[in-house]
N, C-alpha and C positions, 0 to 999 in steps of 0.2 A: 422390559417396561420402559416408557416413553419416560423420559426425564426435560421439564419444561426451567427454562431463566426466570427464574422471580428475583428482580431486583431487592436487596434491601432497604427496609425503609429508612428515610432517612429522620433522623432526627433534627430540628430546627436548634441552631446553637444561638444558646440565649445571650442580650445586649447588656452586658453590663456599662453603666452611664454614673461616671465619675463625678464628685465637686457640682453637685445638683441643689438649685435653690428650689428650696419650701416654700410658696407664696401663701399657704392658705390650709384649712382643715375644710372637706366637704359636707355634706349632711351627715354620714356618716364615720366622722369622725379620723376620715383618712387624711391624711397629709396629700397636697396638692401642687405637682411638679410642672412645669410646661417644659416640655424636651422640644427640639426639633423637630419630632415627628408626632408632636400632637401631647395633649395634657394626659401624664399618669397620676392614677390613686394609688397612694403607699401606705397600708395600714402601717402606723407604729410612728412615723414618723410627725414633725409637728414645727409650726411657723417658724421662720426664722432660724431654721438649722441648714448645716450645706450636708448633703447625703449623698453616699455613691446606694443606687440600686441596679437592679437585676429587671430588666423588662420581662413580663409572664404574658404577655397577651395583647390589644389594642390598646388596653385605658389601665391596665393591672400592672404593678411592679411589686418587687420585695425590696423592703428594704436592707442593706447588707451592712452599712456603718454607718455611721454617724462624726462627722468632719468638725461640725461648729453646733453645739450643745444648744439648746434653749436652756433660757430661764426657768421657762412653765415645764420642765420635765422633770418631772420622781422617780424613782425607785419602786417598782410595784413590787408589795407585799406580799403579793398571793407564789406559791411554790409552783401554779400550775396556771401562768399566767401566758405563757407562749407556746402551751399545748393548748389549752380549754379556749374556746369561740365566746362564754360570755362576759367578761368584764372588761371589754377593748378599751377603755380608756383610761384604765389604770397608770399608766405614765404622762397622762397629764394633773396636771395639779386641778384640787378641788374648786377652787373658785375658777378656775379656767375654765371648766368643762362648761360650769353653769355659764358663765360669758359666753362661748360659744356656742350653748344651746338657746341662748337668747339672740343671738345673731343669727344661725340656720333661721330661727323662724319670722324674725324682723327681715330678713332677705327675703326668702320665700312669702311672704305676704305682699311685700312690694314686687317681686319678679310676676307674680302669677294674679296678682290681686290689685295692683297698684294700690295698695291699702296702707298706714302706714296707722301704728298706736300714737292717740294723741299721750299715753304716759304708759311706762313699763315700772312697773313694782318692784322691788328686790325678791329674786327669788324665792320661793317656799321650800326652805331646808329643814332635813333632819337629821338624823344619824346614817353617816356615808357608812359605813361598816354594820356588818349584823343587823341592817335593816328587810330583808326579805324576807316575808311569812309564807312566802308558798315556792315550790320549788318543784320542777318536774325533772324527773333523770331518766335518762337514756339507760336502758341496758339491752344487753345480747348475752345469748346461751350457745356455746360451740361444742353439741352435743356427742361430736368426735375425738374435742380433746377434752372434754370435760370442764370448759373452761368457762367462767362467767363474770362478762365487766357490768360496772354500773359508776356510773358518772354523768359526764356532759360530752356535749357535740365537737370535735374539733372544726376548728374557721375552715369553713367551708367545704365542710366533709361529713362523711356518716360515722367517721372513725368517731370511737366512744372514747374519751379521755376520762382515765380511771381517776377517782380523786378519795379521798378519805377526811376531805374538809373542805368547806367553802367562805371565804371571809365576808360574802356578801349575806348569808344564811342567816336566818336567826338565830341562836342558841339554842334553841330548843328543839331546832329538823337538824343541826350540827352535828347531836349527838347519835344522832340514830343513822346516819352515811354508815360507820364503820358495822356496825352490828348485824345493818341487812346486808351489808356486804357478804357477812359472816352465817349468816338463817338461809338466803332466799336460793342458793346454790342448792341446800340442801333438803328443798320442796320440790313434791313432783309439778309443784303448778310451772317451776323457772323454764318449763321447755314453750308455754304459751304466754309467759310474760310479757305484756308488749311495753310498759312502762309505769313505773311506780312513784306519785306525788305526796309530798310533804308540805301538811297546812297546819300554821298556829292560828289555831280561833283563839277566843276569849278566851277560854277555859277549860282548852283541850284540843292539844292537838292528834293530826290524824297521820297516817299511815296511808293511802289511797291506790291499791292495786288496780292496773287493769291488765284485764284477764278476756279470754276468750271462754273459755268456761267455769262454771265456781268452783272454790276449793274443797277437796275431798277431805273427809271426815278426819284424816293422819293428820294434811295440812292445816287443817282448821285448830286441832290441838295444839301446834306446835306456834301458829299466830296467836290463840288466845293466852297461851304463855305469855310471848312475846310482851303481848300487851300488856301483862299484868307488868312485867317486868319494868317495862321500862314507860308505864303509867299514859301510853295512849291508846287511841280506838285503831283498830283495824277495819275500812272499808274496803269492799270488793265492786268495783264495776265491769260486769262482765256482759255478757251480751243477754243474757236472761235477768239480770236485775242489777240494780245498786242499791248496797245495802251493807250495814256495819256487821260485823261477825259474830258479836254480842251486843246485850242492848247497849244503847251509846245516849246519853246526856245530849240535848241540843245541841247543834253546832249554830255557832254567832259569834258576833263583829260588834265593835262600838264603832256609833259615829255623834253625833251630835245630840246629844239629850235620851238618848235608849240604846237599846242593844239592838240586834237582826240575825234572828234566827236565819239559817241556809243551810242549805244543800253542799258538800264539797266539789261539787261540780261545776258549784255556784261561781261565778267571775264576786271578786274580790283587788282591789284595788293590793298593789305588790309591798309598797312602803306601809311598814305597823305604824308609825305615825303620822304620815301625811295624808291619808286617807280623811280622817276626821278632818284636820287643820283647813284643807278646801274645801269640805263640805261648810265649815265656818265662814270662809271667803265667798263662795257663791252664794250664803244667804245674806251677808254682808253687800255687796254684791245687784242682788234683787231686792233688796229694799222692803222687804216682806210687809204691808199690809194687810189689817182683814178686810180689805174690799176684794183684795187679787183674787183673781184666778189663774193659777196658774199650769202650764200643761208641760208635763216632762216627760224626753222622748230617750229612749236607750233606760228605763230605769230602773232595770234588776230585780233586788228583791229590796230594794227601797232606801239605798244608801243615801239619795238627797232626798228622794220624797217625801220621808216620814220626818226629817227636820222640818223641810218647808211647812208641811201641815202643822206640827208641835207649835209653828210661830205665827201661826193663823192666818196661813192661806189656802182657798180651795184650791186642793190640787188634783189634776189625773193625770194618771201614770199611764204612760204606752211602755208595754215590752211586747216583744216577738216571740220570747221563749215562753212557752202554757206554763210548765212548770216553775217559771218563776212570777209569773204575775199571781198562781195559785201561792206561793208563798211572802208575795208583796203582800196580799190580802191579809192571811195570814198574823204577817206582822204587823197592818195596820189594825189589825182586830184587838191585836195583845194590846197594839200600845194606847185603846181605846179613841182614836183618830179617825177624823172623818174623810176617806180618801176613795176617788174613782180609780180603778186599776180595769186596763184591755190589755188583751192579746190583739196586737196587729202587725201586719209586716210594716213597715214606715216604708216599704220601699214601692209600694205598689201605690196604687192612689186612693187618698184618702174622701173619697166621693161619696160612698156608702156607709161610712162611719160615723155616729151619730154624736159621736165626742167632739169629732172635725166641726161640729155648726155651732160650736159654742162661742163665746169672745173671750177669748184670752190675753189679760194685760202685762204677763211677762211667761218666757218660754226657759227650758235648763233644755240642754243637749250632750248626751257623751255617749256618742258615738264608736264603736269600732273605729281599725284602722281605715279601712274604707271611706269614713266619713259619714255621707246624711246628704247625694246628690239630691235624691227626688226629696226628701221630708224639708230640707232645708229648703226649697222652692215653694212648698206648701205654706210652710213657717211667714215666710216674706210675704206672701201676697194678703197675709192677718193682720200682718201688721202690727204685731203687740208692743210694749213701748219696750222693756229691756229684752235683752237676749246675752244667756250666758253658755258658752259653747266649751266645752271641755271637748280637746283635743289629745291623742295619742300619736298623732300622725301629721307634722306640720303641712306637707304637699296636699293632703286633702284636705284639712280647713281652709287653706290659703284658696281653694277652687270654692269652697261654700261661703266664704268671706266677700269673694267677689260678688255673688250670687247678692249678700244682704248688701254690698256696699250701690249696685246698679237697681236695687228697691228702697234707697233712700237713710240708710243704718250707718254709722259712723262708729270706730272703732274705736272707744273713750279710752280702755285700760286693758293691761296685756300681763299676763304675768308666768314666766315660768315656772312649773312644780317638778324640782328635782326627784323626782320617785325612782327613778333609775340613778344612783350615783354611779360609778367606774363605768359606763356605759353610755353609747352614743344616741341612744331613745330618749326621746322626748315625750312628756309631758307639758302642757302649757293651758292653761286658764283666760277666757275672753270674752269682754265685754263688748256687747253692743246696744246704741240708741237709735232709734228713731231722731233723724236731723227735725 
């Protein structure tokens, strides 16, 4: 048999780079080095420290020590803070984070927007710990070795990082990590699990499977235990329905003057308190008279809509999802409110759309990360006199900002909403006029 030379491959030996200045934190929350051979991002690391790292790539480093300390650094609490991918900014201090997140998006607005806030607000805080009501875990079943994780993502991998608490959680999805740890092993459904969320509504939280087929009549017994036990609802979304396991009590959210029934599938703003506290700021904000009309685009199952109306302005709702504008309705029927709700895509053109030819004297926007390219062009050429844009994504409102700032809009007030504490996302709240 013919025997062929295959070189070994070789392995690339990595640049360790000593006594390295931090100049800076990036959008996301990396520390920012200029080497010789071009700028590396070092998660972990932070202004003003001297660091030796480890180059991984063109623009990627790790960081390996730490020479000259910052001020702004803590001690993070959490046990699984350098395995787990989500709470990266645990080692900076709380008001830093928020300073910093006020700076990513005052930069970015002037890099891409040349736009600049005539005033920034103090942040919208609220409880940096046990603030998260919804929570999605990763899990995997290793049906060879009988083995089953459930956790979170490790930084920038599929590897599952097992946890049995999370400091960012509510109290009340807290207690249930360890238990399904301890149940879902021993369902036949954990071989088609694809992942399992935890929601505190108002007055009940859920359990939220997803499953490729429903659970068999054994599994169903041993869930509606569960429930009993530890007093929440068990939903199943599997590819033939979504639906609770037993009858389940409405799911709802408070925001500003009533509750809101929903779906668990429903989008739900992530901080239990700050959800409401903006909805306050944007009506504050828009200046609600009863002459307005007003047209809100991205708007669920009616988190600002149904305030705006309560405080007498005609409002219509655009959402894109049927099934949530059928439950926008819905809620504006309970809460006896006078309110337009469509189903449209905002991203296609609004030409044929009979809500589109109305006059609207101020617009609400909250968008996905994507932004609102086409809807926010639409928006500007109406001309309504406020506009209040709720961002998730500063790169993409800084591109729609440009858009109102080259039709005449001026950017009065800016303000960031800490909804993500120990973490580099942002939230941020925006005002615009008519010059």
């Amino acid at each position: 048999m013919a025997q062929f030379y295959k070189p070994q491959a070789r392995t690339a030996k990595l640049q360790r780079l000593t006594d390295q200045q931090v100049v800076g934190l990036d959008h996301q929350g990396r520390g920012v080095v200029r080497t010789a051979k071009g700028v590396k991002f070092v998660p972990g690391a932070l202004p003003d420290e001297r660091v030796t790292i480890t180059v991984q790539g063109k623009h990627d480093a790790q960081l390996e020590r730490i020479q000259t300390v910052s001020e702004q650094r803590v001690t993070p609490p959490c046990a699984f803070y350098e395995q787990c991918g989500g709470c990266d900014l645990q080692h900076l201090a709380l008001a830093a984070q928020r300073a910093h997140k006020q700076k990513v998006v005052t930069e970015m607005l002037a890099k891409f927007a040349q736009v600049e806030a005539l005033q920034w607000l103090e942040p919208l805080a609220g409880d940096a710990w046990h603030y998260r009501r919804r929570a999605r875990l990763a899990v995997h079943y290793d049906a060879k070795r009988q083995q089953f994780k459930m956790g979170f993502r490790a930084p920038k991998s599929k590897r599952i990082t097992v946890i049995d608490a999370c400091l960012v959680l509510a109290e009340s999805l807290n207690k249930l990590i360890a238990p399904l740890q301890h149940l879902l092993p021993q369902l036949e459904l954990v071989k088609q699990l694809g992942h399992v969320e935890l929601i505190e509504f108002e007055h009940q939280v859920v359990v939220l499977l997803r499953l490729r087929e429903w659970p068999t009549a054994s599994d169903q017994n041993h869930l509606e235990q569960f429930s009993k036990t530890y007093n929440v609802a068990i939903w199943c979304d599997s590819e033939q329905q979504l639906a609770p396991l037993s009858t389940s009590e409405p799911l709802s959210y408070h925001t500003v003057g009533l509750s809101i029934h929903c779906s668990p599938t429903n989008f739900i703003q992530a901080h239990r308190q700050l959800s409401e506290i903006m909805v306050e700021q944007a009506l504050t904000w828009l200046d609600i008279q009863p002459s307005d009309k007003v047209l809100e685009l991205y708007a669920g199952s009616g988190n600002f809509s149904l305030p705006m109306a309560l405080a007498g302005a005609q409002v219509t709702a655009i959402e894109g999802v049927a099934s949530m504008v059928d439950q926008l309705k819905a809620n504006a029927h309970r809460a006896q409110v006078n309110l337009a709700a469509f189903c449209t895509d905002l991203e296609q053109s609004w030409s044929s759309q009979a809500w589109s030819n109305e006059q609207y004297t101020k617009v609400l926007l909250d968008p996905a990360r994507a932004g609102a390219p086409h809807a926010i062009q639409e928006v500007a050429t109406r001309q309504p006199q406020r506009i209040v844009y709720v961002s998730c994504a500063p790169d993409t409102l800084a591109r729609d900002a440009k858009v109102l700032k080259e039709s005449g809009y001026q950017l009065k007030q800016a303000q960031v909403v800490d909804m993500f504490p120990q973490t580099h996302h942002i939230e941020v709240m925006t005002l615009f006029e008519r010059e």
